[in-house]
SESE-74146 format. One record per residue (C-alpha): x, y, z. Coordinates in steps of 0.2 Angstrom, whole numbers, padded with zeros to 4 digits, always signed. Last residue first. Layout:
<pts>
XYZ
...
</pts>
This chain:
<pts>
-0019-0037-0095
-0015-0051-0103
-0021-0067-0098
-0009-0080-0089
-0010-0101-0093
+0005-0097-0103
+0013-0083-0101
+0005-0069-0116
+0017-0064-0127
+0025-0049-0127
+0041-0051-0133
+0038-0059-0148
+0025-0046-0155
+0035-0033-0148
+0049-0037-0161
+0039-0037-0174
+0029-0020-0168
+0048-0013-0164
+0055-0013-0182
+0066+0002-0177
+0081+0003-0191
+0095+0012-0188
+0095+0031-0181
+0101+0026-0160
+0105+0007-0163
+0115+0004-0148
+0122-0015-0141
+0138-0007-0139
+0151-0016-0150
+0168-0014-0142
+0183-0019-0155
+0199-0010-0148
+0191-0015-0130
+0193-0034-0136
+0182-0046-0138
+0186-0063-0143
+0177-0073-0131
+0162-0061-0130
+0158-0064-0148
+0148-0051-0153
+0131-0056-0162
+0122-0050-0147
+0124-0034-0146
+0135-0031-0130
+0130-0022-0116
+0142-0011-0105
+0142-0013-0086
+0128-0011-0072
+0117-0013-0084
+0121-0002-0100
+0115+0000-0116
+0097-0010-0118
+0090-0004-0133
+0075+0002-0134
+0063+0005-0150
+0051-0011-0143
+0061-0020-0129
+0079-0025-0133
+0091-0032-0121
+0078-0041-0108
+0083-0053-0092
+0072-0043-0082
+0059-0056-0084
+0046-0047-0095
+0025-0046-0093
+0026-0040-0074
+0011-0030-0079
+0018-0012-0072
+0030-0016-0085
+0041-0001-0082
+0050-0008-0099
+0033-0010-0109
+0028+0006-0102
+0043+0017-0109
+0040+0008-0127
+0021+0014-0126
+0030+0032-0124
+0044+0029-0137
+0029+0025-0149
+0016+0038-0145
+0030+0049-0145
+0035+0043-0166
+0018+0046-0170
+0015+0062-0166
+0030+0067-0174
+0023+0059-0190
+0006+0069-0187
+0016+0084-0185
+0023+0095-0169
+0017+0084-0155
+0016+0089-0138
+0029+0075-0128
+0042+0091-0122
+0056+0084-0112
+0053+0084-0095
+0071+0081-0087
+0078+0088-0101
+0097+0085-0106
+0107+0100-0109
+0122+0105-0124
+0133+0090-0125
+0145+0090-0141
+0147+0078-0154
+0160+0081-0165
+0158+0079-0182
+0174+0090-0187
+0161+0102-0192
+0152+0104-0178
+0138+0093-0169
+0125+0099-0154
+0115+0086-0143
+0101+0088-0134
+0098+0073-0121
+0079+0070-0120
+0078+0059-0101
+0066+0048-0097
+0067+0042-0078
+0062+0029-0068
+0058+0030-0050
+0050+0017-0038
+0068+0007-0035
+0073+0025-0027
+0092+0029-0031
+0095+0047-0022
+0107+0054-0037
+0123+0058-0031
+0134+0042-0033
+0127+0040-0051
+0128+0058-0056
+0143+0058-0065
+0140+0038-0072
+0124+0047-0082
+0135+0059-0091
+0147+0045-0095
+0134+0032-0101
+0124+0046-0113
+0141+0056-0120
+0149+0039-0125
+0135+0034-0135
+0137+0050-0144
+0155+0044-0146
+0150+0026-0155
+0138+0038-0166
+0152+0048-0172
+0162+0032-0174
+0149+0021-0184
+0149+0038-0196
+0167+0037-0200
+0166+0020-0203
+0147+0021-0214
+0155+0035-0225
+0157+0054-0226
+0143+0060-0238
+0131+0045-0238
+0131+0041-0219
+0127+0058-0215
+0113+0058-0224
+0108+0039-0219
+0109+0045-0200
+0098+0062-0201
+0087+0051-0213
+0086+0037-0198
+0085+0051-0184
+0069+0060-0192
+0071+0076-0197
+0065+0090-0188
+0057+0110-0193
+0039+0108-0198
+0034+0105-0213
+0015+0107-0211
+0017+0120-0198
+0027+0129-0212
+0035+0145-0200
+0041+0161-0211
+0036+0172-0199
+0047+0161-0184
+0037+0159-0171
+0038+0139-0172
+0056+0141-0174
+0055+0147-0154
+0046+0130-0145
+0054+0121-0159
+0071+0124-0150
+0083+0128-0163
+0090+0142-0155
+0106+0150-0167
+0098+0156-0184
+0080+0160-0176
+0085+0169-0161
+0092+0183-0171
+0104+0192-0160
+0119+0185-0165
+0117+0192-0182
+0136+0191-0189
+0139+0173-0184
+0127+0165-0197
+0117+0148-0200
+0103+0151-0213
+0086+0153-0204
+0072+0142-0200
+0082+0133-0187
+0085+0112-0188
+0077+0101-0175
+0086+0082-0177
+0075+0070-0170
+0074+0052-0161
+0071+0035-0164
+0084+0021-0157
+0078+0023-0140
+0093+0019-0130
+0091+0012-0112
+0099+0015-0094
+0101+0003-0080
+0114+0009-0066
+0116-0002-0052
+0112+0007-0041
+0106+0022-0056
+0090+0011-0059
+0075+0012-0074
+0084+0027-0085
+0078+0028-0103
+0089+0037-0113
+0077+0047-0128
+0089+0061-0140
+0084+0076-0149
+0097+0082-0160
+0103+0098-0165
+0103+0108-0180
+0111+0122-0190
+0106+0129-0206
+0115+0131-0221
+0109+0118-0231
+0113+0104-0218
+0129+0113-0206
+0139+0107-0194
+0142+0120-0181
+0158+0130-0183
+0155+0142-0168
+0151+0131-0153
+0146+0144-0140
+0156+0144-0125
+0146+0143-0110
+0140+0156-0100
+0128+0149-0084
+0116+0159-0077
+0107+0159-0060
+0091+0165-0056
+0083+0178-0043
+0087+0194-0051
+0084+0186-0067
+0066+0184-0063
+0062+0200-0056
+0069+0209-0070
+0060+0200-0084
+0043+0206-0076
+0050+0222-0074
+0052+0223-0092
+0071+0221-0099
+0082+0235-0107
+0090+0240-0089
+0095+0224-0085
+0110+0230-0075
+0118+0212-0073
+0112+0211-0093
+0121+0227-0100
+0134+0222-0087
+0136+0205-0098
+0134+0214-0114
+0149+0225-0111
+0162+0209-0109
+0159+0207-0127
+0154+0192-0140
+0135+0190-0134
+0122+0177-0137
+0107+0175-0128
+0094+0162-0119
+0080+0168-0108
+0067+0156-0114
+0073+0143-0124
+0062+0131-0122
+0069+0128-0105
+0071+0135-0089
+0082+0131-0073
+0101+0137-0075
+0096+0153-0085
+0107+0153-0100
+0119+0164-0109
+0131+0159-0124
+0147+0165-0128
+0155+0173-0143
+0173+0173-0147
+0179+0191-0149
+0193+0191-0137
+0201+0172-0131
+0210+0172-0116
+0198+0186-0109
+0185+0175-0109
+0193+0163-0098
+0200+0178-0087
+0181+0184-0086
+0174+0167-0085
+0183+0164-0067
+0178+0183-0061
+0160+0178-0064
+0159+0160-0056
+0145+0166-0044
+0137+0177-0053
+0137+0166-0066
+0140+0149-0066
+0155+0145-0081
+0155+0134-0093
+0166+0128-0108
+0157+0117-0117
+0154+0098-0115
+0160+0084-0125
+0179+0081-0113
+0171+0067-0104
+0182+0056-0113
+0199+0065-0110
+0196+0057-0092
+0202+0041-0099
+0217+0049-0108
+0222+0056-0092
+0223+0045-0081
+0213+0031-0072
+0210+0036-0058
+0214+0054-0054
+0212+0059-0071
+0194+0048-0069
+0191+0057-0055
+0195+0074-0061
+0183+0070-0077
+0168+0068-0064
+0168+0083-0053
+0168+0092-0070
+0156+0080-0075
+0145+0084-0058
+0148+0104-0061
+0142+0105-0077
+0126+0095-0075
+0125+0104-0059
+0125+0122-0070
+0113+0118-0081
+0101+0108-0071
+0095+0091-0079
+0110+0080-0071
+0109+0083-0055
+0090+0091-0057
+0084+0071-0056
+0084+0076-0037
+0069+0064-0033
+0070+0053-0048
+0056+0056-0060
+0042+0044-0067
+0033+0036-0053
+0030+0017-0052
+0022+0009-0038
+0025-0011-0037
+0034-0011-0018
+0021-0001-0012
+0024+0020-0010
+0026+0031+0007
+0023+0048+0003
+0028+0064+0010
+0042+0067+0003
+0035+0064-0016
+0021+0078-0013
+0029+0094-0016
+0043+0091-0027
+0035+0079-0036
+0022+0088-0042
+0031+0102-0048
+0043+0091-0057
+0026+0084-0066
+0019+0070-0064
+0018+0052-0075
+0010+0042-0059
+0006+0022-0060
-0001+0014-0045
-0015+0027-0040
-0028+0029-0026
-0035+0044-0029
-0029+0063-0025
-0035+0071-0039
-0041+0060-0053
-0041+0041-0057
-0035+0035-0075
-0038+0016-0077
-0027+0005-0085
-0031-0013-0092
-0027-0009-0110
-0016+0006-0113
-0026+0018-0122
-0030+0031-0111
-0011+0030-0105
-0006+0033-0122
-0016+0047-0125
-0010+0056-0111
+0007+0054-0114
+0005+0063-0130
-0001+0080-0121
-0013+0083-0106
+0000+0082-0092
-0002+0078-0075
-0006+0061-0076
-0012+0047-0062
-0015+0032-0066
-0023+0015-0059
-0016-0002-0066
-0032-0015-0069
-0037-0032-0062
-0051-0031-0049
-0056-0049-0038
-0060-0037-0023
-0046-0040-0011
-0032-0049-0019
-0034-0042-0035
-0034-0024-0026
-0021-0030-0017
-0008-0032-0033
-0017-0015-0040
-0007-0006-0025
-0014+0008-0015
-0012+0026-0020
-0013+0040-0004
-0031+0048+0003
-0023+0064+0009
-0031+0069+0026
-0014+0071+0036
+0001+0072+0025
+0010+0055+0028
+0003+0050+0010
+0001+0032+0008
+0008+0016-0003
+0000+0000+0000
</pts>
């Protein structure tokens, strides 16, 4: 039974005693969005949604939610929620930082240099005001380079600008061109100034980013899938370092192309991970391709080992991380954020689709059913890449494997035939009905 120790709140009891008690057979939600995830729940066969403060096994909330309420509950061994308790380690700008800075000095430490060399995918970053007297020398060591400024705890964009002088930052500290209401919030946020990436790769002229899904189920030990859908989110304007202040050359955030005048709803502004992986797989060759991708993964198993040790493990918690990723023209992948809530509102019928999809995909691995054995390396779109240790595809020899020759078992961009594959995963046990 899982209870809230708030006094008067009617807490979420477990559908394993409701089939004990009163012969029912169903999974109750609750959801506090109204987007994709929404419609997925309604359709799942054998859920139930419940409002306000019923009983509930199964809760996709909100941040907000959880903050408030997650505390105060004491939760059944089968209850599921969908965020870790202080999953801003890794989502907040600045921790995300400062936990793989943390990291890559104990890896030098370690292991040496050339291992801690790995984690060399983000930015330089500084937290301002704090770290402000730190970014000035670091920006002084290189004059006219252009910077980037974000508030630590928003998203969509908002907030975000681009400067190339030391004059822009008191502009902002003094924030005398903003409204009062953009004056408040500043005065109570932190910034971080990262380096911009400058020679961003390029697809006729305009600069993208990709839109990746990690699945993590367990940080002790640490579980974490790949979806192998995902997007790339391209800006509406050809790429230049002349207008710094157009939004729409340097954000591709859809929450901002899509105010761009010359918007195309019907287009949209994304490709698809498979053509962004067959692009650039035609002009610079499946080898050199296999290794972009082989250090992408790199990005998602290193940035999740920095906050293992920090990240309260609750075996009640899953979380689905969207990892935005920026390559330049050496295709070099570098980290920008990852997203704790990534958007799940559709942009096209196609996008639509492809949530729906990663969303039922999250379920199946949740598997508030107890449908799988645990013993799972694929389950739909996902890919299991680490459990407590790399994972192998499974047509590598393990016998003759050596680290010069590691074959993750990743697919991020390569083919997703996940109703075939669910087909023989999801079988019915025998002498069991599906729920």
């Amino acid at each position: 039974m899982s209870k809230n120790k708030t006094a008067g709140y009617k807490g979420p009891y477990g559908y394993q005693k409701r089939r004990e008690g009163d012969g029912r057979s169903c999974v109750r939600y609750k959801c506090g969005l109204t987007n994709t995830i929404q419609d997925v729940l309604r359709q799942r066969p054998g859920w139930m949604e419940v409002k306000d403060d019923g009983e509930w096994d199964f809760n996709w909330c909100d941040v907000g939610w959880l903050r408030e309420n997650f505390d105060h509950s004491y939760m059944e061994e089968h209850v599921r929620i969908c965020h870790f308790r202080n999953h801003y380690e890794l989502t907040r700008k600045n921790l995300m930082v400062k936990n793989l800075k943390r990291y890559r000095k104990t890896l030098e430490r370690e292991a040496g240099r050339i291992e801690a060399s790995k984690c060399d995918f983000f930015p330089r970053t500084f937290e301002l005001p704090s770290e402000y007297h730190l970014f000035v020398e670091e920006f002084k060591r290189s004059p006219g380079s252009t910077w980037i400024m974000k508030p630590v705890a928003r998203s969509q964009g908002k907030g975000i600008f681009l400067f190339q002088k030391l004059k822009d930052i008191m502009d902002w500290k003094k924030d005398g061109s903003r409204s009062e209401e953009q004056r408040d919030e500043t005065q109570v946020e932190s910034y971080v100034a990262q380096r911009y990436v400058e020679n961003p790769y390029l697809i006729s002229g305009r600069k993208f980013d990709l839109r990746v899904y990690v699945l993590v189920t367990s940080y002790i030990p640490l579980k974490a899938w790949l979806y192998r859908d995902g997007f790339a989110r391209f800006s509406s304007t050809r790429f230049s370092l002349t207008s710094i202040d157009d939004q729409y050359v340097h954000l591709t955030n859809v929450a901002v192309q899509k105010t761009a005048p010359d918007y195309d709803p019907e287009k949209g502004c994304k490709w698809q991970m498979q053509q962004l992986r067959r692009y650039l797989t035609a002009r610079h060759g499946t080898e050199t391709i296999e290794a972009l991708f082989k250090d992408v993964d790199n990005i998602f198993v290193r940035s999740l080992q920095s906050v293992q040790k920090v990240i309260i493990n609750d075996k009640h918690c899953f979380e689905l991380y969207g990892y935005d990723i920026l390559l330049d023209q050496d295709l070099k992948p570098w980290l920008i954020e990852v997203n704790a809530s990534p958007s799940l509102t559709a942009s096209s019928q196609e996008d639509y689709e492809m949530k729906c999809c990663l969303l039922e995909d999250t379920l199946h691995i949740v598997d508030m059913e107890g449908r799988l054995t645990g013993r799972e390396k694929r389950v739909g779109g996902y890919d299991l890449m680490w459990n407590d240790g790399p994972v192998y595809r499974e047509d590598v020899n393990l016998e003759t494997l050596g680290s010069a020759c590691f074959t993750a078992n990743t697919h991020l961009g390569c083919v997703n035939d996940r109703k075939k594959q669910l087909r023989q995963l999801l079988k019915p046990f025998p002498g069991k009905k599906r729920i």
